[in-house]
VORO-793528 format. One record per residue (C-alpha): x, y, z; residue number from 0; residue in one letter. Coordinates in steps of 0.001 Angstrom, whole numbers. Example, Ala and Ser with C-alpha at 12.3 -4.5 7.8 and 13.67 -1.06 7.14 Angstrom:
BEGIN
+---------+---------+---------+-----+------+
!       u !       v !       w ! pos ! code !
+---------+---------+---------+-----+------+
!   12300 !   -4500 !    7800 !   0 !    a !
!   13670 !   -1060 !    7140 !   1 !    s !
+---------+---------+---------+-----+------+
% end
This chain:
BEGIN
+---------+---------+---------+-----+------+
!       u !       v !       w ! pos ! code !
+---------+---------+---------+-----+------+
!   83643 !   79333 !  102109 !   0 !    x !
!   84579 !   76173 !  100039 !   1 !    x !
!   85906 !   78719 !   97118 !   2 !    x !
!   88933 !   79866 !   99775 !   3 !    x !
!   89796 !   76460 !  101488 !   4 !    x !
!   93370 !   77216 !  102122 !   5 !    x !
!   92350 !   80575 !  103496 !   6 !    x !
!   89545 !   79894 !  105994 !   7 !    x !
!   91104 !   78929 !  109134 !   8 !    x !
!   92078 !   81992 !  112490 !   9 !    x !
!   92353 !   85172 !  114330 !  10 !    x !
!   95557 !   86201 !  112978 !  11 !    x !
!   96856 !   87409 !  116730 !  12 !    x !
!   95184 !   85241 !  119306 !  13 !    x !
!   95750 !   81284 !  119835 !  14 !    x !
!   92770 !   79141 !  120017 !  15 !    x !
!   93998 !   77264 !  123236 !  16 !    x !
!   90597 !   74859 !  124456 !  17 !    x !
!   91108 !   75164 !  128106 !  18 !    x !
!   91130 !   79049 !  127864 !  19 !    x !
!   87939 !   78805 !  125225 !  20 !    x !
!   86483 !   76686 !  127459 !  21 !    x !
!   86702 !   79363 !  130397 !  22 !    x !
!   85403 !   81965 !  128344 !  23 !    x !
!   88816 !   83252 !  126884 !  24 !    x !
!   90860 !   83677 !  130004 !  25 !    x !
!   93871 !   82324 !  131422 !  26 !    x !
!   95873 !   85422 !  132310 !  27 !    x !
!   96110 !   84143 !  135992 !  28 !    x !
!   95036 !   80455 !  135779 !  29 !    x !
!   96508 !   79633 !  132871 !  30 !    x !
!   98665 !   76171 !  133337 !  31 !    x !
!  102342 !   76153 !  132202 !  32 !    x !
!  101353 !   74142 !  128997 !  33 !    x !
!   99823 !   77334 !  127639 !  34 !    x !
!  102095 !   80252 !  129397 !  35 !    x !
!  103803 !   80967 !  126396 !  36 !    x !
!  100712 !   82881 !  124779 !  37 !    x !
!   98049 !   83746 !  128367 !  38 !    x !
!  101479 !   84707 !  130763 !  39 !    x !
!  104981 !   83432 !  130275 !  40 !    x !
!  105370 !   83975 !  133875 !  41 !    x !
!  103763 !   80743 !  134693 !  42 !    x !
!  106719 !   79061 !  133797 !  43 !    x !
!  107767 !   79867 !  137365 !  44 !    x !
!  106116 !   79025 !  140732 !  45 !    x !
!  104812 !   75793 !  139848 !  46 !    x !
!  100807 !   75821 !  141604 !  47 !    x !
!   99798 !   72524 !  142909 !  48 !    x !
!   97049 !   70978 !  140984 !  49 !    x !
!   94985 !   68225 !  142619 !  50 !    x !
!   98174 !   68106 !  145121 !  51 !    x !
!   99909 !   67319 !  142442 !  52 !    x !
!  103075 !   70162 !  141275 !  53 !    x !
!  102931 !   71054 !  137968 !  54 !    x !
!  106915 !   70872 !  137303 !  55 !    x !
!  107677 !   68175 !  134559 !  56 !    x !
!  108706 !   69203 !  131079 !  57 !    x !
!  105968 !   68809 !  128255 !  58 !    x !
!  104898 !   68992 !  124682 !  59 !    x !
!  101709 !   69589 !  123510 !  60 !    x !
!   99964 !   70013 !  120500 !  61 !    x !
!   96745 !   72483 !  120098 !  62 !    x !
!   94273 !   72841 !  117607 !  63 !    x !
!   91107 !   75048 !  117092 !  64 !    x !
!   88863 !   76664 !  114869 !  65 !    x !
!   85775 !   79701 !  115587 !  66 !    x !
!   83680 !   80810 !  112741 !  67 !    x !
!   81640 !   84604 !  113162 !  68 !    x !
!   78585 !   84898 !  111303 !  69 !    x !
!   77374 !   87780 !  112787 !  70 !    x !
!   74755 !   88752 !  109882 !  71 !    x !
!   73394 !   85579 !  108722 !  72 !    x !
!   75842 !   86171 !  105936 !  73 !    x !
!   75873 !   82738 !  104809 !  74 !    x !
!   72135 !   82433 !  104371 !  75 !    x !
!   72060 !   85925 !  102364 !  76 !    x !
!   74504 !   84408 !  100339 !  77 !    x !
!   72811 !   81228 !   99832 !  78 !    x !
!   69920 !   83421 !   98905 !  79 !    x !
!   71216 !   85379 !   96651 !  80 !    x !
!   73244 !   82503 !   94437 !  81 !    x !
!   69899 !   80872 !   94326 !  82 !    x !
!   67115 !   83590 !   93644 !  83 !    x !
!   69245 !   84863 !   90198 !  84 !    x !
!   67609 !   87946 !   90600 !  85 !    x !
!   70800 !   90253 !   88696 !  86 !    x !
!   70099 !   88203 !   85575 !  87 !    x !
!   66439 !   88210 !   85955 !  88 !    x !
!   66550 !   91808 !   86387 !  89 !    x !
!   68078 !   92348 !   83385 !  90 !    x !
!   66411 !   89419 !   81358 !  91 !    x !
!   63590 !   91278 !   82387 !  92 !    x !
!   64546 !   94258 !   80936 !  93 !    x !
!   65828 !   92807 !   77852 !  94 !    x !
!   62539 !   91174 !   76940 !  95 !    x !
!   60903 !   94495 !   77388 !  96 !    x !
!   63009 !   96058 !   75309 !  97 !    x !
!   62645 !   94076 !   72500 !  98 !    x !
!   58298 !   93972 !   73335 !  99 !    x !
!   58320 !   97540 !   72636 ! 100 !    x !
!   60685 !   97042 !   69394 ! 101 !    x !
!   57925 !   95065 !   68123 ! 102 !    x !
!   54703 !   97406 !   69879 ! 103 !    x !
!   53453 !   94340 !   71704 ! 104 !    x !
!   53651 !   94885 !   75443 ! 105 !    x !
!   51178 !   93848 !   77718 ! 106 !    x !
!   51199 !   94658 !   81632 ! 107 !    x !
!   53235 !   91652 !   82658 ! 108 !    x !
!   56178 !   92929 !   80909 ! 109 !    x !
!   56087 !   96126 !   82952 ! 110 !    x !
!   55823 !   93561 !   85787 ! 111 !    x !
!   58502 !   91045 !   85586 ! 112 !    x !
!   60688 !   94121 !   85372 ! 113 !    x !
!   59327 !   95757 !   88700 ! 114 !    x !
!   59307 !   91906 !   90671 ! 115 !    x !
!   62563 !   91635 !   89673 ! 116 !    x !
!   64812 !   94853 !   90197 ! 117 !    x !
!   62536 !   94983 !   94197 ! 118 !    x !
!   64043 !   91429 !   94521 ! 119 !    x !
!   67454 !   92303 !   93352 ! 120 !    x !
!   67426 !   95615 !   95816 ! 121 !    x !
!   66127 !   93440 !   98483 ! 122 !    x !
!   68809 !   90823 !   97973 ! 123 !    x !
!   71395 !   93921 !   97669 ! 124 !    x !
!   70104 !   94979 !  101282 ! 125 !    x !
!   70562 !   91604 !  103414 ! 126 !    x !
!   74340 !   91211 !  101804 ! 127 !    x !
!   75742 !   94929 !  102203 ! 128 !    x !
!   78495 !   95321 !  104590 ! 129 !    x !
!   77655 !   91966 !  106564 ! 130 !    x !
!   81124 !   90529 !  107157 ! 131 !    x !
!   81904 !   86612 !  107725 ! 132 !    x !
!   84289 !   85822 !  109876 ! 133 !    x !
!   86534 !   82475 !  110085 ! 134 !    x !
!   89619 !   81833 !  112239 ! 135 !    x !
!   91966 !   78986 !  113208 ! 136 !    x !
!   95229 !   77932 !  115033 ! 137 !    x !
!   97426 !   75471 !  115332 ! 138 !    x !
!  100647 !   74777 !  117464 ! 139 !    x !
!  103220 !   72856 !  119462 ! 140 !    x !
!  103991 !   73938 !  123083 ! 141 !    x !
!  106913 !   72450 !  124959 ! 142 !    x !
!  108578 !   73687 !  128365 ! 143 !    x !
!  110304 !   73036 !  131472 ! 144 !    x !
!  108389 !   74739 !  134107 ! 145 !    x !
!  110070 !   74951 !  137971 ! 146 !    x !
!  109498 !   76306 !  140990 ! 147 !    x !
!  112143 !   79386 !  140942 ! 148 !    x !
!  112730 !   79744 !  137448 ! 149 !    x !
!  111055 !   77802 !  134045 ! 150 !    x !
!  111477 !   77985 !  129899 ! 151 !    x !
!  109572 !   77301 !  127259 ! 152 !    x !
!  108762 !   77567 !  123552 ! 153 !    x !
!  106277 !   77724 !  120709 ! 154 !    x !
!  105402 !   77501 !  117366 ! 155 !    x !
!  101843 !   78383 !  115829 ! 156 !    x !
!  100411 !   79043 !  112949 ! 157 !    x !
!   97359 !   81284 !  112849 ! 158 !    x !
!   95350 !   82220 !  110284 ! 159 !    x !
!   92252 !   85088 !  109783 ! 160 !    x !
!   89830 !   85354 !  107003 ! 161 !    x !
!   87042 !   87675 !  106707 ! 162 !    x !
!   84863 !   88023 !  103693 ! 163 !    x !
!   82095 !   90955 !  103146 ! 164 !    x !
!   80125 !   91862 !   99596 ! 165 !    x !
!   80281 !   95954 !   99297 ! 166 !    x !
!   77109 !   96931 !   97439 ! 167 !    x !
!   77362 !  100307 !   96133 ! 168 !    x !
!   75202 !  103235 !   96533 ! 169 !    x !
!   75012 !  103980 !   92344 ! 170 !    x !
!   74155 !  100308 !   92061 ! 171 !    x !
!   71111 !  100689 !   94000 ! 172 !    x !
!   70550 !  104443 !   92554 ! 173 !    x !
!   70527 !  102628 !   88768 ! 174 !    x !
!   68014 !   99939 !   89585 ! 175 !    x !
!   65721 !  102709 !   91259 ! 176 !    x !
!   66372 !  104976 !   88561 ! 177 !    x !
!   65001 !  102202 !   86176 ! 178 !    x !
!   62467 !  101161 !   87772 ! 179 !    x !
!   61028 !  104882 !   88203 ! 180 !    x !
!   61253 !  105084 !   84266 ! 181 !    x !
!   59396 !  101508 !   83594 ! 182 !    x !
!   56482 !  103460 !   86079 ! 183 !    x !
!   56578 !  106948 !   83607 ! 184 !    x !
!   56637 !  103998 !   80351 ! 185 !    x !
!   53579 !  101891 !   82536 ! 186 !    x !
!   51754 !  105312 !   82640 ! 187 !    x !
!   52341 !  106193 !   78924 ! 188 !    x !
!   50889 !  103030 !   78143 ! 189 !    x !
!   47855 !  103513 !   79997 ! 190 !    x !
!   46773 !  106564 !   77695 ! 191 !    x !
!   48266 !  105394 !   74429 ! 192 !    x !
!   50581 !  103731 !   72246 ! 193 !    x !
!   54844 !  103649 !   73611 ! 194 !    x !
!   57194 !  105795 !   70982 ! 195 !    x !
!   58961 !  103350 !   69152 ! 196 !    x !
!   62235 !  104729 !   69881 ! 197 !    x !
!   61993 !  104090 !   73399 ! 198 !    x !
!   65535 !  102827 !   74849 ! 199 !    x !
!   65640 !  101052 !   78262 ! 200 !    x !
!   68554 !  101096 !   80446 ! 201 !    x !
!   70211 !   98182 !   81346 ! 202 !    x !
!   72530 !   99250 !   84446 ! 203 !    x !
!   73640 !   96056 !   85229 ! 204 !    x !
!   77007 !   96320 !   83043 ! 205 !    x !
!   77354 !   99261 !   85059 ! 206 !    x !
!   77229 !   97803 !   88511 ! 207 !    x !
!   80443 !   98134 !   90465 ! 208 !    x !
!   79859 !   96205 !   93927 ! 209 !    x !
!   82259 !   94375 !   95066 ! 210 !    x !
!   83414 !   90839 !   96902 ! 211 !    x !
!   86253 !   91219 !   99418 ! 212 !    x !
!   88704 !   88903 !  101047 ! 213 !    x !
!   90997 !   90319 !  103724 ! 214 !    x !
!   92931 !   88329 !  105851 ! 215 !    x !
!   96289 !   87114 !  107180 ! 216 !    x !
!   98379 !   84342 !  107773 ! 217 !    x !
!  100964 !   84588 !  110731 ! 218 !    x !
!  103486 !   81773 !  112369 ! 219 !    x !
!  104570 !   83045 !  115657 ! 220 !    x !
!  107361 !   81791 !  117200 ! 221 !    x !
!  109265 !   81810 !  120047 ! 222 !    x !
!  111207 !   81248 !  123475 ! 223 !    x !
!  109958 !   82126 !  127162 ! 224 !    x !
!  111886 !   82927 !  130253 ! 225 !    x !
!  110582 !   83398 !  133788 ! 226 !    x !
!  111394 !   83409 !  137466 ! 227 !    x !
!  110546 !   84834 !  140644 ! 228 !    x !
!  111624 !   88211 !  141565 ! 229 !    x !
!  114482 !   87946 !  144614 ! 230 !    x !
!  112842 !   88864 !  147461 ! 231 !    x !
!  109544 !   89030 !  146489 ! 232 !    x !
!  108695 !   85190 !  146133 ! 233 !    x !
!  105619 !   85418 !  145558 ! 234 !    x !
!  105877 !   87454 !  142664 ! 235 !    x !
!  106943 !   86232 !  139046 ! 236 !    x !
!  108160 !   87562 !  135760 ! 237 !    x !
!  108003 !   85779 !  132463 ! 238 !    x !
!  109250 !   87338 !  129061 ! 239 !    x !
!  108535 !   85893 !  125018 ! 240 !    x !
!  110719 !   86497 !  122574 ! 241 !    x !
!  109288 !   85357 !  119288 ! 242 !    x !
!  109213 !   86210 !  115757 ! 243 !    x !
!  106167 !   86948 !  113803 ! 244 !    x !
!  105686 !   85733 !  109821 ! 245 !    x !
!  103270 !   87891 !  108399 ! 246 !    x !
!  101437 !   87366 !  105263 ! 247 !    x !
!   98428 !   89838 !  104200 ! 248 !    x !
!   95637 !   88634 !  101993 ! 249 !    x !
!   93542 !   91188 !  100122 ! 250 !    x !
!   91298 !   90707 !   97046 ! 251 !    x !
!   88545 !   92690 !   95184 ! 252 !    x !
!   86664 !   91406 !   92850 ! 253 !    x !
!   83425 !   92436 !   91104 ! 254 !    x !
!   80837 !   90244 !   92633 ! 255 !    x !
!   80068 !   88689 !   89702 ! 256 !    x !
!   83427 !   87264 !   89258 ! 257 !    x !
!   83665 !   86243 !   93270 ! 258 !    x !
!   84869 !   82669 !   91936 ! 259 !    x !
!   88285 !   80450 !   93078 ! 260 !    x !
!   89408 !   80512 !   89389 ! 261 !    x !
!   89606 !   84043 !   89265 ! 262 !    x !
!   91505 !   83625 !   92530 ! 263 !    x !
!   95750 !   83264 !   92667 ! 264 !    x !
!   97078 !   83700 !   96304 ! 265 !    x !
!  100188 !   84466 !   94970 ! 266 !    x !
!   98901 !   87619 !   93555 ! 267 !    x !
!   96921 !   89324 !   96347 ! 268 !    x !
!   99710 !   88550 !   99887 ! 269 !    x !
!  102423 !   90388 !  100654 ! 270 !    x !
!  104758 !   89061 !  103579 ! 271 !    x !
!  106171 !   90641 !  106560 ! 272 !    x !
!  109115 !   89124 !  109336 ! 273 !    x !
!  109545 !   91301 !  112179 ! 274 !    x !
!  110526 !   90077 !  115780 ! 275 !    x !
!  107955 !   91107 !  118922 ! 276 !    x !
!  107557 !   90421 !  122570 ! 277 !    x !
!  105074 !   89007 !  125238 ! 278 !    x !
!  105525 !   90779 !  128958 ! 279 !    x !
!  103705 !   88737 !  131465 ! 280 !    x !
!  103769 !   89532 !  135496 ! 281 !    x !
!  102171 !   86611 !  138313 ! 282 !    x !
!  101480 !   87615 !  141946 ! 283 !    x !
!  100486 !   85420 !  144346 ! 284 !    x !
!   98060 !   87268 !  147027 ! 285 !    x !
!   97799 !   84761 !  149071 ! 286 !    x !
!   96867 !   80827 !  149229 ! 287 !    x !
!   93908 !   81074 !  147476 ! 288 !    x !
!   94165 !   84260 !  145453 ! 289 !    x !
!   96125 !   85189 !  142555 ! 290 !    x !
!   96998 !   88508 !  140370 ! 291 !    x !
!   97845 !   88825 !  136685 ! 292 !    x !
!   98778 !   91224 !  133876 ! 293 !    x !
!  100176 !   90658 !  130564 ! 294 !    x !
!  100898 !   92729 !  127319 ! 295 !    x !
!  101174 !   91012 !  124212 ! 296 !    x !
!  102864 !   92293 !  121401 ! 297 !    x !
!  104844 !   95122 !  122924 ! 298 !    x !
!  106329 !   96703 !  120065 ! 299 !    x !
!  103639 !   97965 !  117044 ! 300 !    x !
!  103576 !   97380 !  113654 ! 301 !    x !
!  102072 !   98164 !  110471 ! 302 !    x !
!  101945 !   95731 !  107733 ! 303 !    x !
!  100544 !   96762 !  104186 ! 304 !    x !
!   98229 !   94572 !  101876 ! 305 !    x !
!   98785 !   94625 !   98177 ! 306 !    x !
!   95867 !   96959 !   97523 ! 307 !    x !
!   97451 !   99643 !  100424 ! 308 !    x !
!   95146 !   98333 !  103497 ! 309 !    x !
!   96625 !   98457 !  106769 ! 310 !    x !
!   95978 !   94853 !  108880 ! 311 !    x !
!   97986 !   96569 !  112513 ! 312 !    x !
!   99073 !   95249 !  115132 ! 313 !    x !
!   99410 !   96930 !  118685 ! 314 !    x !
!   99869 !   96390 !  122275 ! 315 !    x !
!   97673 !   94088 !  124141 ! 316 !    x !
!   97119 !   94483 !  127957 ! 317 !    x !
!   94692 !   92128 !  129723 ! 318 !    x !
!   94543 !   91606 !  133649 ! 319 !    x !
!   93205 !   89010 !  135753 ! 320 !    x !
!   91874 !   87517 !  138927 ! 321 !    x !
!   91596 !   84009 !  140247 ! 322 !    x !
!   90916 !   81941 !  143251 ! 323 !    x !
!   91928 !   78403 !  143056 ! 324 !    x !
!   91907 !   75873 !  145592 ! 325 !    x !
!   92342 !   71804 !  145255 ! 326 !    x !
!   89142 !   71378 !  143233 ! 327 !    x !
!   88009 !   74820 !  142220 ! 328 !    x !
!   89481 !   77947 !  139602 ! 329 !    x !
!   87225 !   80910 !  139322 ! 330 !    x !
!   88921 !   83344 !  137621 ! 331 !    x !
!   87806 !   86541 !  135864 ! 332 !    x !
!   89724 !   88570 !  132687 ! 333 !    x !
!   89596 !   91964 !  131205 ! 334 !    x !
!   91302 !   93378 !  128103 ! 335 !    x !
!   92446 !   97056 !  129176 ! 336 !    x !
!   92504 !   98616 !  125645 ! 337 !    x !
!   90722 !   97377 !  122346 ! 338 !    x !
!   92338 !   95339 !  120038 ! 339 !    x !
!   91969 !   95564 !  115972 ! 340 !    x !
!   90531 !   92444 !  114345 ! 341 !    x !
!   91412 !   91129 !  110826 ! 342 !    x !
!   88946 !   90714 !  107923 ! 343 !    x !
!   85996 !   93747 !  108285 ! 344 !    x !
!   85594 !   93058 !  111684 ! 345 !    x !
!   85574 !   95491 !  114365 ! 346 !    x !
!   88217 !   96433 !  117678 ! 347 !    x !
!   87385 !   94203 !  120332 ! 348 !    x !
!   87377 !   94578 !  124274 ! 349 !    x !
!   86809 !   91004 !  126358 ! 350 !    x !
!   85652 !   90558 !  130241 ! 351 !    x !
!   85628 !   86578 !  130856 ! 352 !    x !
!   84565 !   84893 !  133280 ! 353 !    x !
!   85468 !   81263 !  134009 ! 354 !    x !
!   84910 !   78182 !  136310 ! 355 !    x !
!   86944 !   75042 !  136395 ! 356 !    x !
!   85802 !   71892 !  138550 ! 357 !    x !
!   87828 !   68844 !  139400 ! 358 !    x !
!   85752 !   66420 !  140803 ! 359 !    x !
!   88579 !   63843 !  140088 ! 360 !    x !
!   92269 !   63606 !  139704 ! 361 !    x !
!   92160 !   62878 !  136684 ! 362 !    x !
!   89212 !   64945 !  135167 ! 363 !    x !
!   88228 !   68632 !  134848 ! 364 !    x !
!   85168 !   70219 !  134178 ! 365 !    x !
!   84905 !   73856 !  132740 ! 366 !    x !
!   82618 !   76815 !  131457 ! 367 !    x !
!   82812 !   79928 !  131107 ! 368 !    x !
!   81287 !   83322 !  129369 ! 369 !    x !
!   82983 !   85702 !  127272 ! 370 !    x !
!   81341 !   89176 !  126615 ! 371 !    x !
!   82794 !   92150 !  124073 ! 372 !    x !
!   82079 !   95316 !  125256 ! 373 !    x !
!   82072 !   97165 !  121999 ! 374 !    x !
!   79389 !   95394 !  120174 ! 375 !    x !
!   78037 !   94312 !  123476 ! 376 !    x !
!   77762 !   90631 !  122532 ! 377 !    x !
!   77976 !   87551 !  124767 ! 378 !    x !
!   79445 !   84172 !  124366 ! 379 !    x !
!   78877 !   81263 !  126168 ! 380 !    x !
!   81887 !   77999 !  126477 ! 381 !    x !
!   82517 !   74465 !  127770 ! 382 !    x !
!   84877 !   71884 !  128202 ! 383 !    x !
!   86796 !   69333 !  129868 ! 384 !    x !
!   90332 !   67546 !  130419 ! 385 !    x !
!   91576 !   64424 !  131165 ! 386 !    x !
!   94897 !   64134 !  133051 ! 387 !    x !
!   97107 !   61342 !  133743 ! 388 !    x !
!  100592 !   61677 !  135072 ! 389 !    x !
!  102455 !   61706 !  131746 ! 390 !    x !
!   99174 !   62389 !  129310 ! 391 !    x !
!   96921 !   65155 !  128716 ! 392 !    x !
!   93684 !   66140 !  126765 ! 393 !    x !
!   91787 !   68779 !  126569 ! 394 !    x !
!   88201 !   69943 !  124392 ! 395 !    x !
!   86239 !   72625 !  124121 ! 396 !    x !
!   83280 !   74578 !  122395 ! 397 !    x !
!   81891 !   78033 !  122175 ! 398 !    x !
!   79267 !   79660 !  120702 ! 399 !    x !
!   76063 !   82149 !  121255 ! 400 !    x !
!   72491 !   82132 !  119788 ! 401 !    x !
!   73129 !   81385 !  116108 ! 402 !    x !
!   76230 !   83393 !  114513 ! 403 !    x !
!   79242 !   81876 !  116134 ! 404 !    x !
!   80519 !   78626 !  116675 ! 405 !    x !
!   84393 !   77715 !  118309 ! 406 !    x !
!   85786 !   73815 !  118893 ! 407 !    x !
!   89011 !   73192 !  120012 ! 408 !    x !
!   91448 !   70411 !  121261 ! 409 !    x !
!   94735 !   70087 !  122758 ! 410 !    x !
!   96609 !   66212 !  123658 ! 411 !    x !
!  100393 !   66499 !  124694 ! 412 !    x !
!  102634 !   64459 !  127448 ! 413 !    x !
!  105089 !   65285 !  130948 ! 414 !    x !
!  108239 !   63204 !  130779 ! 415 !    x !
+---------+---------+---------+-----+------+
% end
C-alpha cells in the first residue's frame, strides 16, 4: 500500500458521505439536502422538518472518507510472503544442489532444503492467488439552496478506486512441482548408488511469469441539481444532476518480482476520459410519517479503456427506498435494483441497507445501520453521529465487519 500512495484512496462511482455510511449506505429517501446531489437530487425540494426545525437555508459542506476491503487477508499473505523469501530460497536451494552433485558430495539435507523450500514457495503461491485488496476514497464540496417548492444545488468530488491482486500462474506452480518430482527420482537414485555426473537441475524460477496488478481509477464528478414539486401532485418531487465525469484509468502489470514504486510511472499506465452523465432522482411523500424514493445514477453508459485494453464500465444505477421519520426517529431501508460493476478485481455488487437515526437532542444525532451485498452475501455493520447548530454542522462515521473491511468518514459545513 505505501508503494502507490497517490493511488490508494475510493470507489471510483460512489461518494463516501458519513451520515449515509453511518446508516448502512442509504439515503435514497432520508437523505438531507446537504447530500441530495449524489443519494436524490429531489431533496432539494419539499424541505422536511427536522427537530421542528425546516431544512431551507443555503449551505456548503465539505465531505471526506475513506473504506479499505481486505477481503482475503491479502495484506498478511503479503507480509508473509516479503518476509519468508521462499522464491530465492527455492532456488538457492537448488543452486547449491547443483553444484553438490558437480562435486559428488550430496548428503540428504541437500535433497531437503530443496523439498522445504519449493512446498513453502507453493504454499505462499496459494494464500496470494487471485485475493484482491481493495482501497477507496472521496472527497468533496456540497453547496445548495434547498426550498419548499423548488431547490438547486451543486458538487464537486473527487473519487478515487484502487484494487491490487498478485496472479500466480498455473505453469509457475506446474515448474516447481515438476522439480520437485525430479529431486524425488534424483533422492531415489541416490539411495541405490552414486548420481551421474551430468545431472542438470532445473531452475524454473527465471521462468516464472506471475504477475502484480494495479487497476483502478480516478474520477472528479461534477455538477448542478434542479428539483421541484410536480404541479398538482405536491407531495411528489423531481430532482435532476447534470454533471460531468473526469475519468482517468489506472492499469499496471508487472512481474511480481519487480512489484516496486520505482518501476512505477503513473504517467505511463492512465488513460483519461471526459464525458457528461446524469442523476434522475424521484421523492414521494406517502403520508406524515412515510416516505418513497427511487433514483438512477448515471443514466447514460459508458465504456472507458485502460492502457493495456481493460474495460473499467460504467452503467445505470437504480436504488429504491423506504423511510419513516418523525421528530426524533428515521428508519429507513434501501435496495439497489440491478448490480453494479466495481473497480480494481472486485466483483458486481447488489446493497439492501438498513438504517436508524435517533435525535435525542436538537442538536445531536445518533445513527447505525447495516449494509449487506447480496452477491457475495457479506454483511457490514456502521455508526455515527452529528452535531447541529443553526448555522454549523458535523458529521462522523465508521464501518466495518469481522476483520477485512474498515470505512471512516467526516463531513463539517455551514447554513447562512
Amino acid at each position: 500500500m505505501l508503494a502507490f500512495p497517490a493511488l490508494v484512496s475510493a470507489d471510483a462511482f460512489t461518494a463516501l458521505d458519513p451520515r449515509s455510511m453511518s446508516l448502512g449506505g442509504g439515503g435514497a429517501a432520508t437523505m438531507r439536502p446537504y447530500n441530495a446531489s449524489h443519494f436524490n437530487p429531489a431533496r432539494f425540494a419539499g424541505n422536511p422538518r427536522v427537530q421542528a426545525r425546516r431544512d431551507d437555508r443555503p449551505f456548503g459542506r465539505f465531505f471526506l472518507g475513506a473504506r479499505l476491503i481486505d477481503r482475503d487477508s491479502f495484506l498478511n499473505s503479503l507480509d508473509e510472503y516479503q518476509e519468508s523469501n521462499n522464491n530465492d530460497r527455492f532456488d538457492s536451494a537448488l543452486e547449491h544442489l547443483q553444484q553438490r552433485i558437480d562435486d559428488q558430495n550430496t548428503s540428504g539435507q541437500d535433497f531437503r532444503d530443496v523439498t522445504n523450500a519449493g512446498n513453502a514457495l507453493l504454499d505462499d503461491y496459494e494464500s496470494l492467488s487471485d485475493k484482491p485488496l481493495r482501497a477507496a476514497a472521496s472527497a468533496g464540496l456540497n453547496v445548495g439552496y434547498p426550498g419548499d417548492q423548488w431547490g438547486i444545488g451543486a458538487h464537486v468530488r473527487q473519487n478515487l478506486a484502487v484494487g491490487m491482486e498478485v496472479r500466480v500462474s498455473e505453469s509457475d506452480r506446474r515448474r516447481i512441482r515438476e522439480t520437485l518430482n525430479f529431486i524425488d527420482t534424483l533422492v531415489d537414485i541416490s539411495e541405490t548408488g552414486e548420481l551421474p555426473d551430468d545431472v542438470v537441475i532445473p531452475r524454473p524460477v527465471d521462468q516464472f511469469t506471475s504477475e502484480f496488478a494495479l487497476q483502478g481509477a480516478m474520477v472528479r464528478d461534477s455538477g448542478v441539481s434542479l428539483a421541484g414539486r410536480i404541479p398538482g401532485n405536491e407531495r411528489t418531487m423531481v430532482g435532476v444532476t447534470v454533471k460531468s465525469l473526469y475519468v482517468e484509468t489506472v492499469d499496471w502489470r508487472v512481474d511480481v518480482d519487480s512489484a516496486d514504486s520505482d518501476n512505477f510511472d503513473f504517467d505511463e499506465h492512465r488513460r483519461a476520459h471526459s464525458d457528461p452523465n446524469l442523476d434522475l432522482g424521484l421523492i414521494h411523500e406517502l403520508d406524515e410519517h412515510w416516505t418513497a424514493a427511487i433514483m438512477v445514477r448515471n443514466l447514460i453508459s459508458r465504456d472507458y479503456k485502460t492502457v493495456l485494453d481493460n474495460e473499467v464500465r460504467l452503467r445505470p444505477a437504480l436504488r429504491g427506498g423506504l423511510a419513516w421519520q418523525t421528530r426524533r426517529w428515521s428508519v429507513s431501508v434501501d435496495m439497489d435494483f440491478n448490480e453494479t460493476e466495481a473497480i480494481g478485481f472486485d466483483p458486481a455488487k447488489r446493497y439492501t441497507t438498513v438504517g436508524l437515526e435517533y435525535r435525542p437532542m436538537r442538536w445531536l444525532s445518533l445513527r447505525g445501520g447495516y449494509r449487506y451485498e447480496n452477491v457475495l452475501h457479506e454483511g457490514n455493520a456502521s455508526l455515527g453521529f452529528g452535531l447541529d447548530s443553526r448555522h454549523a454542522h458535523f458529521d462522523f462515521a465508521v464501518s466495518g465487519d469481522t476483520g477485512d473491511s474498515l470505512g471512516i468518514a467526516l463531513q463539517a459545513g455551514t447554513r447562512f
